[in-house]
C-alpha positions as CSV (number, residue, x, y, z in Angstrom):
1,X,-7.2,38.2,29.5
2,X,-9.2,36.9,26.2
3,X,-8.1,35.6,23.0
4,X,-10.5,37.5,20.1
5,X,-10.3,34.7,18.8
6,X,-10.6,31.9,21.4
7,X,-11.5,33.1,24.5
8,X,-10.2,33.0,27.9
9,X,-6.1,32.3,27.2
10,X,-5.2,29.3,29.9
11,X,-2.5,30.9,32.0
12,X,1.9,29.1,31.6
13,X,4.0,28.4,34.5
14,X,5.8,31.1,34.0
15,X,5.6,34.3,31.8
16,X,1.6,34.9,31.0
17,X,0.9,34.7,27.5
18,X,-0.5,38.1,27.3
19,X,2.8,39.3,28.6
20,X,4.3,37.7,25.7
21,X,1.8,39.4,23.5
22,X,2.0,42.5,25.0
23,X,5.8,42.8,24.5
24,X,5.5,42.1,21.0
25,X,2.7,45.1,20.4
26,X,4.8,47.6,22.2
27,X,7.5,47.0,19.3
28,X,5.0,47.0,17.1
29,X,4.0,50.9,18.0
30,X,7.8,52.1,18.2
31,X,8.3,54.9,16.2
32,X,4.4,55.9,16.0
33,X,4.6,58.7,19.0
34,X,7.3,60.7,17.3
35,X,10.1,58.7,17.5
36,X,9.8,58.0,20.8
37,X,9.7,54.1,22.8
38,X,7.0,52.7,24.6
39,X,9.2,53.4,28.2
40,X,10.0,57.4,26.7
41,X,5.8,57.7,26.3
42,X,5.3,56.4,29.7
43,X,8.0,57.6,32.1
44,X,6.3,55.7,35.0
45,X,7.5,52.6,32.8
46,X,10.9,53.1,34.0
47,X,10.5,52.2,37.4
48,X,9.5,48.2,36.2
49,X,13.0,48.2,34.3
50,X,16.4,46.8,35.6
51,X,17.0,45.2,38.9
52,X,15.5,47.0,42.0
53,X,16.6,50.8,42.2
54,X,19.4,50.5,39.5
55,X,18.6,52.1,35.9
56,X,18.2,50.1,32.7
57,X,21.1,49.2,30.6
58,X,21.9,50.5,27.1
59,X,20.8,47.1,25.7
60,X,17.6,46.7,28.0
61,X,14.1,46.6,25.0
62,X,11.6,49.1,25.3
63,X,10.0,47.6,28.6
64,X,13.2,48.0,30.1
65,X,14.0,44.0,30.4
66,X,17.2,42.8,29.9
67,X,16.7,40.5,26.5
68,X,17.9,37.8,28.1
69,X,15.5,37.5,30.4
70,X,12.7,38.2,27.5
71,X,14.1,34.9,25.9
72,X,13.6,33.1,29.0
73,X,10.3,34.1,29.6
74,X,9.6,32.6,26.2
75,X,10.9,29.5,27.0
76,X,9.3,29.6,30.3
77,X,12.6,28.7,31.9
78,X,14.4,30.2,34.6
79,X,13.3,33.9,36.0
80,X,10.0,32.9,34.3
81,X,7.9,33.1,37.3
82,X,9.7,35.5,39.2
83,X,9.3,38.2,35.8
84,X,5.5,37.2,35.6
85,X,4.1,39.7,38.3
86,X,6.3,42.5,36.9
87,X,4.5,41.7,33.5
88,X,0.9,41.7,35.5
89,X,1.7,45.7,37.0
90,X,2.9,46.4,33.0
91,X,-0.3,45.1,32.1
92,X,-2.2,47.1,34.2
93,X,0.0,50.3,33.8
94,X,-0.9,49.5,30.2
95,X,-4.7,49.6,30.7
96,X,-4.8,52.8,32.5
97,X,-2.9,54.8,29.9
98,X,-5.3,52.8,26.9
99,X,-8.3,54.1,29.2
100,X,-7.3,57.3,28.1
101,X,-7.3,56.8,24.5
102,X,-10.6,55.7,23.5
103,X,-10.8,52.8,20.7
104,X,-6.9,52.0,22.0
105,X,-8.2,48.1,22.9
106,X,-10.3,47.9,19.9
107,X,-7.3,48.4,17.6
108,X,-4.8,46.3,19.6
109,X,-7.7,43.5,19.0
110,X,-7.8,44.2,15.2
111,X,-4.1,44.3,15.3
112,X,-3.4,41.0,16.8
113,X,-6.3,39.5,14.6
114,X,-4.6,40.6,11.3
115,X,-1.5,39.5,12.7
116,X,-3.1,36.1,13.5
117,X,-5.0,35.6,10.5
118,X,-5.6,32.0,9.2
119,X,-4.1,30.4,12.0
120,X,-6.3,29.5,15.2
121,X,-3.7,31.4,18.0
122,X,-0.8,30.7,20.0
123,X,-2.1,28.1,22.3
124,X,-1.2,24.8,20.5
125,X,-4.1,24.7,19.0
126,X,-4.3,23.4,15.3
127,X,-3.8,25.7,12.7
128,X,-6.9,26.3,10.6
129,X,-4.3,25.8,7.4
130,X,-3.6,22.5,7.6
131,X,-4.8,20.1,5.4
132,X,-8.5,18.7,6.2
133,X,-8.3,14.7,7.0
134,X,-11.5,14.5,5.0
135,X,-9.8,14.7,1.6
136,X,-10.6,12.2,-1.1
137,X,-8.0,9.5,-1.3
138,X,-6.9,7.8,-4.4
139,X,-8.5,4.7,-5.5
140,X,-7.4,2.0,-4.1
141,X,-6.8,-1.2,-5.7
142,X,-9.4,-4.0,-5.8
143,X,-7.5,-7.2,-5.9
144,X,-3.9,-8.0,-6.5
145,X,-4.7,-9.0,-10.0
146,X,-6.9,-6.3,-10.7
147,X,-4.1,-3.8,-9.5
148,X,-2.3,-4.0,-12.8
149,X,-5.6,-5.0,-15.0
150,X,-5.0,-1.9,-17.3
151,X,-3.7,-0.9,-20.1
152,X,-1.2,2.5,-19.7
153,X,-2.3,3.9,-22.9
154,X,-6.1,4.0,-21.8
155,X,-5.3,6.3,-19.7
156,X,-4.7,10.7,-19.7
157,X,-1.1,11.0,-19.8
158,X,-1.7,13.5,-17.2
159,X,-2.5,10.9,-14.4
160,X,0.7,9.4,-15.4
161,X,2.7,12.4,-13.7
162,X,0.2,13.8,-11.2
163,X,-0.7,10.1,-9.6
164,X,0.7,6.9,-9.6
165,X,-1.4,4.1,-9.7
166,X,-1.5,2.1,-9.0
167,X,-3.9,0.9,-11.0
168,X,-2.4,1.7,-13.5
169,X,-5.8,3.1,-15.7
170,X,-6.0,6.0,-13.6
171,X,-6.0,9.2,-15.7
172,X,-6.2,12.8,-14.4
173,X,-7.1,15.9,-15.9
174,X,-4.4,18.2,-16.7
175,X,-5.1,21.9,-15.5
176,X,-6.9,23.9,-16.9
177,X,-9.3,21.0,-18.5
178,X,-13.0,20.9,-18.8
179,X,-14.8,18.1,-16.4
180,X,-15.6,14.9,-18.5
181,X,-19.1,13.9,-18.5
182,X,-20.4,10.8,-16.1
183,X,-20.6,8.3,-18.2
184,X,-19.7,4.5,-16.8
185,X,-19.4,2.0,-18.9
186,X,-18.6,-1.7,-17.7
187,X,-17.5,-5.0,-19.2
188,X,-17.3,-8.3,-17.7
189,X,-15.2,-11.4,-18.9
190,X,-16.3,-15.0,-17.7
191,X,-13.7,-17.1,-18.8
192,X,-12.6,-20.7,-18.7
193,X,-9.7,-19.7,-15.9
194,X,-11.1,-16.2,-14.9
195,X,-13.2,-14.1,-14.1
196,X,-12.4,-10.2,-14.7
197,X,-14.6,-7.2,-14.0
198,X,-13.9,-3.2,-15.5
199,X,-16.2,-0.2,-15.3
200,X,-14.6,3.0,-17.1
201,X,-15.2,6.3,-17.8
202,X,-14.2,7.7,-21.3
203,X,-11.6,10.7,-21.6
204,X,-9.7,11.4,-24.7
205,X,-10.4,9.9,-27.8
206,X,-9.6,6.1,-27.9
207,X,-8.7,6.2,-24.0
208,X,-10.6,6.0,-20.8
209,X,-10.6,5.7,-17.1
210,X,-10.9,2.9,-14.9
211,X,-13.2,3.7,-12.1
212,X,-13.3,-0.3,-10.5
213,X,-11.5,-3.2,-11.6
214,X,-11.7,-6.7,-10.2
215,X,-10.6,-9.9,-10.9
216,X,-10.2,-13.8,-9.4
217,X,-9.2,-16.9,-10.9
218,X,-12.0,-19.1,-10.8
219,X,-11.2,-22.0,-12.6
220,X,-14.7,-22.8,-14.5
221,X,-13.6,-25.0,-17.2
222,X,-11.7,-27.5,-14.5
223,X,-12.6,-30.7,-15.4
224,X,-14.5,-29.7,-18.5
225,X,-12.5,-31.7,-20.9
226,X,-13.0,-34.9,-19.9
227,X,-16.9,-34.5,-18.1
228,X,-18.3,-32.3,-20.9
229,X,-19.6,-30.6,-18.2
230,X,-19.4,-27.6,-15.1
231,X,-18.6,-29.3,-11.7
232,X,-20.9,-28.1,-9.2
233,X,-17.5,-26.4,-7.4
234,X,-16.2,-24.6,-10.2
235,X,-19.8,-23.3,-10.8
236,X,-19.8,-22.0,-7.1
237,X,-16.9,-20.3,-7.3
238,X,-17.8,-18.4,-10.1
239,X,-21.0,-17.3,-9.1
240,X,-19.2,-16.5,-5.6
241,X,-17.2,-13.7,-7.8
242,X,-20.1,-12.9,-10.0
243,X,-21.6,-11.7,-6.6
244,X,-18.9,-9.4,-6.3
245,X,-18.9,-7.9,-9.3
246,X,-22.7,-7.8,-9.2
247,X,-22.3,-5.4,-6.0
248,X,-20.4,-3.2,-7.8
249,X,-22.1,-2.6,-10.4
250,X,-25.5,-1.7,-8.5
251,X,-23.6,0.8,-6.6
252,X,-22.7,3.0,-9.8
253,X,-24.9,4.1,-12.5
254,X,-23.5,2.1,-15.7
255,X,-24.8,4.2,-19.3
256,X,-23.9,0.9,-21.0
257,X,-22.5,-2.6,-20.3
258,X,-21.8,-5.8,-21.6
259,X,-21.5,-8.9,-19.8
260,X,-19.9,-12.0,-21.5
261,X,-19.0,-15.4,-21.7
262,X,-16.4,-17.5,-23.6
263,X,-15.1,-21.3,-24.0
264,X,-16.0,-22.7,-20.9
265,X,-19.8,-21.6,-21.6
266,X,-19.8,-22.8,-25.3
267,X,-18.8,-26.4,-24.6
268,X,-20.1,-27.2,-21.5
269,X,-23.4,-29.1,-22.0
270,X,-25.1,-27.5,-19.2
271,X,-23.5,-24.2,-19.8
272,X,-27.1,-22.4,-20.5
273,X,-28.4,-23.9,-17.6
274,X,-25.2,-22.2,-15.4
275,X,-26.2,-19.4,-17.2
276,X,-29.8,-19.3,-15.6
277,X,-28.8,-20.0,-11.8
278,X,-26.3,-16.9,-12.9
279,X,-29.0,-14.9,-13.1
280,X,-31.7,-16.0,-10.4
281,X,-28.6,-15.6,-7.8
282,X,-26.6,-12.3,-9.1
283,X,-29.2,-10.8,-11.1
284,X,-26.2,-10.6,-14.1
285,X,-27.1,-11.8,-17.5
286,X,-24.3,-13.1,-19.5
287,X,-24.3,-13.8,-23.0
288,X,-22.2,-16.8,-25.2
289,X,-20.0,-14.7,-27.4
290,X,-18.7,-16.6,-30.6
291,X,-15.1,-17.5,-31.3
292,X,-15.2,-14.8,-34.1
293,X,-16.3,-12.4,-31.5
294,X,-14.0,-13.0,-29.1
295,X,-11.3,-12.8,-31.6
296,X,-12.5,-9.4,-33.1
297,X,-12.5,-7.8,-29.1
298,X,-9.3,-8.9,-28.3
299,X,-7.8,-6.7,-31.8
300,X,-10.1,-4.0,-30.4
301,X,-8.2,-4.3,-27.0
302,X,-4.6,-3.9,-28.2
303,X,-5.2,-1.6,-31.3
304,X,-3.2,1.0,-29.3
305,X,0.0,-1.0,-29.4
306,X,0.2,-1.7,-33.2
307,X,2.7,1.6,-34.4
308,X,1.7,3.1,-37.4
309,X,3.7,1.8,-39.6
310,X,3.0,-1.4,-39.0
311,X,1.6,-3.4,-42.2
312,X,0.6,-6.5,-41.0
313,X,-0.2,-8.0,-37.4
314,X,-0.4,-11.8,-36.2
315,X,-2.4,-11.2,-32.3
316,X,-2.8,-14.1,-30.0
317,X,-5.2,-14.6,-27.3
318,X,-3.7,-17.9,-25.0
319,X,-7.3,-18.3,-22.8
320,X,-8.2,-21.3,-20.7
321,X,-10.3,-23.0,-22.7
322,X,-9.4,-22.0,-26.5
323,X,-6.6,-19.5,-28.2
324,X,-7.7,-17.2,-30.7
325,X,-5.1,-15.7,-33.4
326,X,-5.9,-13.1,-35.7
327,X,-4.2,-11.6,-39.0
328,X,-4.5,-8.4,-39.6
329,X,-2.8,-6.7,-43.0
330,X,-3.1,-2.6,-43.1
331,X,-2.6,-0.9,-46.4
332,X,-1.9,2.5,-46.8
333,X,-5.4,3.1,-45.9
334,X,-6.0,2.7,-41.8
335,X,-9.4,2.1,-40.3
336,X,-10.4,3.6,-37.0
337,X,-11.0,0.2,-35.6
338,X,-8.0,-2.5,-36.4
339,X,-10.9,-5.4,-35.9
340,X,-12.0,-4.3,-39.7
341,X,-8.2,-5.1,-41.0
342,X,-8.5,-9.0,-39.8
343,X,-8.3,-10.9,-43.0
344,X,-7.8,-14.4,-41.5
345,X,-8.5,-15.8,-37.9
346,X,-8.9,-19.2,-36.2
347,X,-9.9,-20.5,-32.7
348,X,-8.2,-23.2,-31.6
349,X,-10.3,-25.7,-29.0
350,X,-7.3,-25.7,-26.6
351,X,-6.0,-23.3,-23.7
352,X,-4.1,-23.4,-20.5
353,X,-6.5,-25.0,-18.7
354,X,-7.8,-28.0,-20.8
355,X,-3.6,-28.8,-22.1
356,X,-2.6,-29.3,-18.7
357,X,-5.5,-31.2,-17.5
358,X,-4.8,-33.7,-20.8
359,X,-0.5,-33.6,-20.6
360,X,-0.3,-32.9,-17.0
361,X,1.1,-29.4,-15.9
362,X,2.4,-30.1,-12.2
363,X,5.6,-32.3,-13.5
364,X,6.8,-31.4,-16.8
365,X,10.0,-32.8,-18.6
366,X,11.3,-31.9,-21.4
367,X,9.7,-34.5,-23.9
368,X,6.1,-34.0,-22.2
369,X,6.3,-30.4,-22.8
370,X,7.4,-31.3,-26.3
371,X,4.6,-33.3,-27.2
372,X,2.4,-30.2,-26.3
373,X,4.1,-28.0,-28.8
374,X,3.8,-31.1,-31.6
375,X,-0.2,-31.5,-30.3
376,X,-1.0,-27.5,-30.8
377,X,1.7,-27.6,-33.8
378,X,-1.2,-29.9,-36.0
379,X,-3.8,-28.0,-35.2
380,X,-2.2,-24.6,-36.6
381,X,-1.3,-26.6,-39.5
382,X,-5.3,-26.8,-40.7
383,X,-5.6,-22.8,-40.3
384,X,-5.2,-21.5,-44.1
385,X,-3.7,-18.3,-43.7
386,X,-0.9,-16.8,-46.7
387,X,2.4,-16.4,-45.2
388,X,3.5,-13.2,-44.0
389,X,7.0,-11.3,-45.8
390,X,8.8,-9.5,-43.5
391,X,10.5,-6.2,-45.1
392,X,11.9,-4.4,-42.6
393,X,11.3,-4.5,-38.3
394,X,8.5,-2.3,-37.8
395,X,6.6,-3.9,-40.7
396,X,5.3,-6.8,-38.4
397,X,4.3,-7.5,-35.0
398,X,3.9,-10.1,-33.0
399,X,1.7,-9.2,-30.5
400,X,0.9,-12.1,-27.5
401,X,-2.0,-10.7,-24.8
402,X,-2.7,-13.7,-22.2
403,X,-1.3,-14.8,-18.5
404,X,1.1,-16.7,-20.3
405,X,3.3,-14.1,-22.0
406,X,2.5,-11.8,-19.3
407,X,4.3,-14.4,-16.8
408,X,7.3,-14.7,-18.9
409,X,7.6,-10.8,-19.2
410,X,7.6,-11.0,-15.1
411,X,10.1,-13.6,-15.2
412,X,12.2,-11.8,-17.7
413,X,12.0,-8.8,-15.5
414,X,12.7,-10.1,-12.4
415,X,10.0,-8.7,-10.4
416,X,9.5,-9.0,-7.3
417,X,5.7,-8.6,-7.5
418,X,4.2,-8.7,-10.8
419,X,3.4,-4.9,-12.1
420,X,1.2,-4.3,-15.1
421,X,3.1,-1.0,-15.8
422,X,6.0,-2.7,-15.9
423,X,4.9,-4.7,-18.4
424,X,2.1,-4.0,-20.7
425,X,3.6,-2.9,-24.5
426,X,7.0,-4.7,-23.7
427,X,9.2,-6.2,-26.5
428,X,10.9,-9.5,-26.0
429,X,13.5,-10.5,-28.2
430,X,13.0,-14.2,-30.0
431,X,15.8,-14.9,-27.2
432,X,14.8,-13.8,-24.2
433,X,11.3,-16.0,-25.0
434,X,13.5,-18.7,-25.9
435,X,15.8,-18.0,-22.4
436,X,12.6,-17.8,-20.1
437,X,10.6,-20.9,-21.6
438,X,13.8,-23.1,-20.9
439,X,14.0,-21.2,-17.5
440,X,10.5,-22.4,-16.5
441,X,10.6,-25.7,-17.7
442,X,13.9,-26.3,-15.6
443,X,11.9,-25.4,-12.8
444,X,9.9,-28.2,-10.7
445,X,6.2,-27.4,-9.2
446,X,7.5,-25.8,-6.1
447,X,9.7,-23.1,-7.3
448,X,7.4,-22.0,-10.0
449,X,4.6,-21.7,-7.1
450,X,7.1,-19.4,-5.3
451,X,7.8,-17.2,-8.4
452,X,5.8,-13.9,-7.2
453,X,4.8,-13.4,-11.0
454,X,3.5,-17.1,-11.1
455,X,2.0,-18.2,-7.8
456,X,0.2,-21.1,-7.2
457,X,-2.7,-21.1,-9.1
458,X,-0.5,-20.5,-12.1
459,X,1.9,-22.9,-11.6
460,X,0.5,-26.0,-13.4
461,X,-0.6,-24.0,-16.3
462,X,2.1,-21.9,-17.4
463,X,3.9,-24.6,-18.9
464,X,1.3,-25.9,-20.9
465,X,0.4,-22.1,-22.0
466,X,4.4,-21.5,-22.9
467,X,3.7,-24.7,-25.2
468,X,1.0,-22.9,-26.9
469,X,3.1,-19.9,-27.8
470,X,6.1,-22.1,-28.8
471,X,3.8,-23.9,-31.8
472,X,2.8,-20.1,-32.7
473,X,6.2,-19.1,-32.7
474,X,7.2,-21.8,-34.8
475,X,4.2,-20.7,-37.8
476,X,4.9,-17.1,-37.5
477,X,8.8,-16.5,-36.6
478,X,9.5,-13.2,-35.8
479,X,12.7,-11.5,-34.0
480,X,10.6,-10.0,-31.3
481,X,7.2,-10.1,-29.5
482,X,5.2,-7.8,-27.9
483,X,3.3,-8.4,-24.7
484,X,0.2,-6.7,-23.7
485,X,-1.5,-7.1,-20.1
486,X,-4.9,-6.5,-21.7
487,X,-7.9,-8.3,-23.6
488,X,-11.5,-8.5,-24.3
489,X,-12.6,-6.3,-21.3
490,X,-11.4,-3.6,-22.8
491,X,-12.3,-4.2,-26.4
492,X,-15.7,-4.2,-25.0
493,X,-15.2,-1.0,-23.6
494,X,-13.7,0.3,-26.5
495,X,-16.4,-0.8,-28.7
496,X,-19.0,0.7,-26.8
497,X,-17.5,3.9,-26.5
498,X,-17.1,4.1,-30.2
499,X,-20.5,2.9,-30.9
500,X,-22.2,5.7,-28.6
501,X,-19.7,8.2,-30.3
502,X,-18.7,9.5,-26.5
503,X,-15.1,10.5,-27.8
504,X,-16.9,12.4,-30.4
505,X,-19.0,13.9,-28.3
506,X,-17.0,15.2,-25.8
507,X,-14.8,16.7,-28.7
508,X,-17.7,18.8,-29.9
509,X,-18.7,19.8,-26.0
510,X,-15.1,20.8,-25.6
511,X,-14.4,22.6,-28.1
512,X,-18.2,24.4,-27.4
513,X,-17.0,25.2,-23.7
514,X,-13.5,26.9,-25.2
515,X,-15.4,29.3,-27.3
């Protein structure tokens, strides 16, 4: 017997799967002869039925078999075998009255093929329906900081419900959309502590899509304060990661890009020269951004958290090497761009990095931290900026984007790994800041290592960093503070997509495809 769509059928233990099949097409072509069954068509059917000699019950099915014994042959249990050569002669009894009818095995083929349709048979085979294994699979994550290195409003809302990501940036299209157009763009930020890596695709207007992220501390301004200059190790471990994030960008076709570098770059002595071997090793050429630059990208970066009805803004940028802080005042009259509200801004020559390495980050007491708050304190005091009134709540923010009050919005949460989603465009109450500062600083080295949201390359800077945001806190008081898990990567994206006019762009194309 042959499968039309398989083949030769292997054969069961017991009951022959064409017997099986056979049964079911008899059922099938009840009530087609007038009425009549299969074993009232055939007479000589009669003699298979029952139990040697003795006629078929009331109950018996249209071959004359009792229906327990039908069940059984299904199951290829008991009175399997000894029902399989009665099914052979039914078989052949079959044939002989189909030889009759001509095109009769022709149809029972097309039959059992529209009955089988989109499956691959009865043999165990696997369905033809199930789901192929070569499927695209979601993006993975890079690295375990570059897992949460996005901000949520970047992204389509729709990815938000259709895929968790992890990630983070991920944003899908919502049914029924048009395709956005391939277009990459990357930025890269070489910083004093890290180095961090995003190439993006633009969507909706103001928002994108991360396609890669990556990020690794990398420590380039250690020992800078007191040498003036790189050390050959910190140098080597950046250009390790600039390998990395060289790779990926030569395996993508990037429209635009912009590479840069910050404090660590603008002091060292032979910072150009780093610069150079950057290039001959990676192929990557970096530029030395300004502090005024750095300070415009990181307003560009979290422009999506300030509400509308926010009038004025005091952003802070806690790096390695420097902190930038920016004051912004919007009158009734909002640009598209926050970076053109900034009426006052300063750069501070002091970060994570170079505090701790002066104070001393491992062993912090109480007084030591103190005198970091005092140190930063007198160096906020030269920055001539007006004071800002506070009418009501929403009037001001305070908005702090940096490891620093990232860590203490982990802390505060209680996470057991740190989660960008979690806690990107937070609020923290002037108390809870207050609550996890004194938490840390009760802590010794050890259990601040072991805190999932610190680890150990954080742990002898996030004191120092806390210090920072304490003498800020102390020039700009404000019942609440707003945390955002972004920064200069993507105000460089942001930037660049509004200097291309993508956004506008692909406004115009869509709005062309709907008509």
């Amino acid at each position: 017997m042959e499968d039309p769509e398989g083949g030769v059928k292997p054969q069961f233990d017991g009951a022959s799967a064409a017997g099986r099949r056979d049964g079911k097409k008899s059922r099938r072509r009840k009530g087609k002869r007038g009425g009549q069954t299969r074993s009232a068509a055939h007479p000589a059917s009669h003699e298979l039925s029952g139990s040697a000699g003795q006629p078929a019950r009331p109950m018996d099915d249209a071959a004359g078999h009792p229906a327990r014994k039908r069940k059984r042959r299904r199951r290829g249990g008991q009175g399997a075998s000894q029902d399989s050569s009665v099914q052979n002669q039914k078989v052949e009894q079959d044939a002989a009255v189909n030889a009759v009818r001509p095109g009769s095995e022709q149809v029972s083929s097309r039959r059992n093929r529209r009955k089988h349709r989109g499956k691959r048979g009865l043999q165990g085979r696997p369905l033809s329906s199930a789901k192929p294994s070569h499927l695209p699979l979601q993006e993975s994550r890079v690295e375990e900081m570059a897992r949460s290195a996005v901000p949520r409003e970047m992204q389509n809302g729709a990815g938000r419900k259709g895929r968790q990501e992890s990630n983070g940036h991920q944003g899908d299209r919502q049914a029924g959309e048009h395709a956005w157009p391939e277009e990459l763009y990357a930025a890269l930020d070489l910083g004093t502590n890290n180095c961090r890596l995003l190439i993006a695709q633009p969507t909706r207007p103001g928002q994108f899509r991360v396609v890669d992220a990556f990020s690794r501390i990398v420590r380039l301004g250690e020992g800078l304060a007191a040498s003036g200059r790189l050390s050959d190790e910190a140098m080597e471990r950046a250009i390790e990661a600039l390998r990395i994030c060289a790779g990926k960008l030569r395996n993508r076709e990037i429209r635009r890009m912009r590479l840069i570098a910050t404090e660590a770059c603008r002091q060292a002595v032979n910072g150009e020269e780093f610069l150079g071997r950057v290039v001959a090793e990676t192929g990557l050429e970096l530029e030395i951004i300004d502090r005024e630059t750095e300070a415009r990208l990181a307003v560009s970066g979290c422009s999506s958290l300030v509400g509308r009805e926010t009038r004025s803004v005091v952003l802070f940028d806690i790096g390695g090497g420097s902190s930038e802080i920016a004051v912004i005042r919007i009158g009734d009259n909002r640009f598209s761009r926050l970076a053109n509200h900034i009426t006052h801004w300063t750069s501070l020559p002091v970060g994570v990095v170079t505090l701790s390495e002066r104070h001393g980050g491992r062993d912090v007491t109480p007084e030591l931290f103190e005198g970091m708050v005092r140190e930063v304190e007198a160096m906020l005091g030269s920055f001539d900026c007006p004071e800002i009134e506070i009418a009501q709540t929403g009037d001001f923010h305070l908005i702090g984007t940096s490891g620093t009050v990232t860590t203490l919005a982990g802390v505060h949460l209680d996470l057991p790994r740190y989660d960008r989603r979690k806690v990107d465009g937070i609020w923290l109450s002037d108390d809870e800041v207050s609550a996890m500062q004194a938490k840390l600083l009760s802590w010794d080295f050890e259990s601040r290592a072991a805190n999932p949201c610190i680890g150990p390359d954080r742990a002898d800077l996030v004191l120092a960093g806390c210090a920072i945001l304490e003498a800020i806190r102390r020039r700009w008081p404000s019942p609440r503070m707003r945390v955002a898990d972004r920064g200069l990567r993507e105000g460089l994206l942001t930037d660049m997509m509004a200097d291309d006019g993508v956004w506008r762009r692909n406004r115009n194309r869509r709005g062309q495809r709907a008509k």
